[in-house]
C-alpha positions as a Markdown table, in Angstrom:
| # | Residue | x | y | z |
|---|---|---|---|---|
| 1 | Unk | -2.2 | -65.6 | -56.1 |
| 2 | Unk | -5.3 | -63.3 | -57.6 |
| 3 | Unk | -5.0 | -59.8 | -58.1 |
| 4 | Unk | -1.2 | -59.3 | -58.4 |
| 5 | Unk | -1.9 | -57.9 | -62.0 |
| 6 | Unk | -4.1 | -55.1 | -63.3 |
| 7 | Unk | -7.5 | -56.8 | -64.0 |
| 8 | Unk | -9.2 | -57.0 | -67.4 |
| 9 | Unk | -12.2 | -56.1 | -69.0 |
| 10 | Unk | -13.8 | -58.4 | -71.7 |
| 11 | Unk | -16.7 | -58.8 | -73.8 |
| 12 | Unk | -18.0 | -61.7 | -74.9 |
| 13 | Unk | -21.2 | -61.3 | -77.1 |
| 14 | Unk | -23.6 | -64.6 | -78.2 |
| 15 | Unk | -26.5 | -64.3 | -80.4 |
| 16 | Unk | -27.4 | -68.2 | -81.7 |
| 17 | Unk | -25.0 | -70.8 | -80.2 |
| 18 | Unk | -22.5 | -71.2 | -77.4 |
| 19 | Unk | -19.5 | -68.6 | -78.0 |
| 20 | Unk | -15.9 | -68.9 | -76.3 |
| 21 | Unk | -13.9 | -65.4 | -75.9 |
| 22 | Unk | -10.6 | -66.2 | -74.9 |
| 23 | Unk | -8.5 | -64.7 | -72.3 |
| 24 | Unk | -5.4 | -64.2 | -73.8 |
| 25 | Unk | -2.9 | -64.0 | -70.4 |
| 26 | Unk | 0.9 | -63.9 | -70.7 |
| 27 | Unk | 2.3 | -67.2 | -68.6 |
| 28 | Unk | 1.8 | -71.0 | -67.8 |
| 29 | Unk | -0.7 | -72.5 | -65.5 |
| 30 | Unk | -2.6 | -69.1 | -64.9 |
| 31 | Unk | -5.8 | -69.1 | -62.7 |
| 32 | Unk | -8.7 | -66.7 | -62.7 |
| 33 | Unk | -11.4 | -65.4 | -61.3 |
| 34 | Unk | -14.2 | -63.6 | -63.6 |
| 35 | Unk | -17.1 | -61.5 | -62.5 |
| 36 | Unk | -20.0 | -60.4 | -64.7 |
| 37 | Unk | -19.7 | -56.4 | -64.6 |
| 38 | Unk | -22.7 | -55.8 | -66.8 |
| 39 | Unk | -24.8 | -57.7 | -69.7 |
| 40 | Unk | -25.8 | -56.2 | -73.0 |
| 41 | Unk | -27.5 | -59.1 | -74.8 |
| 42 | Unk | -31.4 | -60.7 | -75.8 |
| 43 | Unk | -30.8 | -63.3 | -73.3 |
| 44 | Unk | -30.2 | -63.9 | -69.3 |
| 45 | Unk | -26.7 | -64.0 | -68.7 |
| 46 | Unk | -26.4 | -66.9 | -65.4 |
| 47 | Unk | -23.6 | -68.1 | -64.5 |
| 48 | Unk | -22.8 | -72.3 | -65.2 |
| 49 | Unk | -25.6 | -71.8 | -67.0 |
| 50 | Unk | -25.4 | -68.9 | -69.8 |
| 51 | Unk | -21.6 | -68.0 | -69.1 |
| 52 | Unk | -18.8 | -69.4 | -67.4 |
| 53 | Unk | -15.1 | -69.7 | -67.8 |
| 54 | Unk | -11.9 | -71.6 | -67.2 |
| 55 | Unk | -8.2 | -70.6 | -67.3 |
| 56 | Unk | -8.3 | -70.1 | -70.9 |
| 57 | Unk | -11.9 | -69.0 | -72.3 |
| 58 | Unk | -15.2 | -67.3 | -71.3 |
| 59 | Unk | -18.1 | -68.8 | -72.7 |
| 60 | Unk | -21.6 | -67.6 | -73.1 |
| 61 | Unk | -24.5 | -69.4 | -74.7 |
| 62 | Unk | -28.4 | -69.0 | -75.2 |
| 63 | Unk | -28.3 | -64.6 | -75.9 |
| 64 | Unk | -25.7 | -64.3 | -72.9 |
| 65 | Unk | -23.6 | -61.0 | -73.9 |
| 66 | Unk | -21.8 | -59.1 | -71.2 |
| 67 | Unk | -18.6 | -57.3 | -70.3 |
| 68 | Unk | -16.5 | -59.5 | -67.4 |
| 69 | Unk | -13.8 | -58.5 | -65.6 |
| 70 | Unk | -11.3 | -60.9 | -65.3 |
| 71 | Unk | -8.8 | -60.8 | -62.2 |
| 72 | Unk | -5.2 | -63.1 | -62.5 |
């Protein structure tokens, strides 16, 4: 279930070529949920497209740089 834990804020910066930011969450078989908050960087951030994610990492690519909030 999402949201039993305090959510958390990450930044994940890419200037040249694709860039993955892990998550770093305590436990086994975690799933998330990340939202862009805000983007910082010489690129679009899109998501699937710039940025994305799995249970592990963020990624961003092509200038994507931006603060997500990650909710597990």
């Amino acid at each position: 279930m999402l949201g039993r834990h305090e959510p958390k804020n990450i930044n994940c910066m890419c200037t040249t070529s694709k860039r993955k930011c892990p998550v770093n969450l305590p436990g086994v078989n975690i799933h998330i949920q990340v939202n862009m908050l805000w983007s910082f960087g010489s690129g679009k951030c899109k998501e699937n497209q710039s940025w994305g994610y799995d249970d592990q990492d963020i990624w961003v690519d092509k200038g994507c740089s931006a603060t997500f909030r990650v909710v597990w």
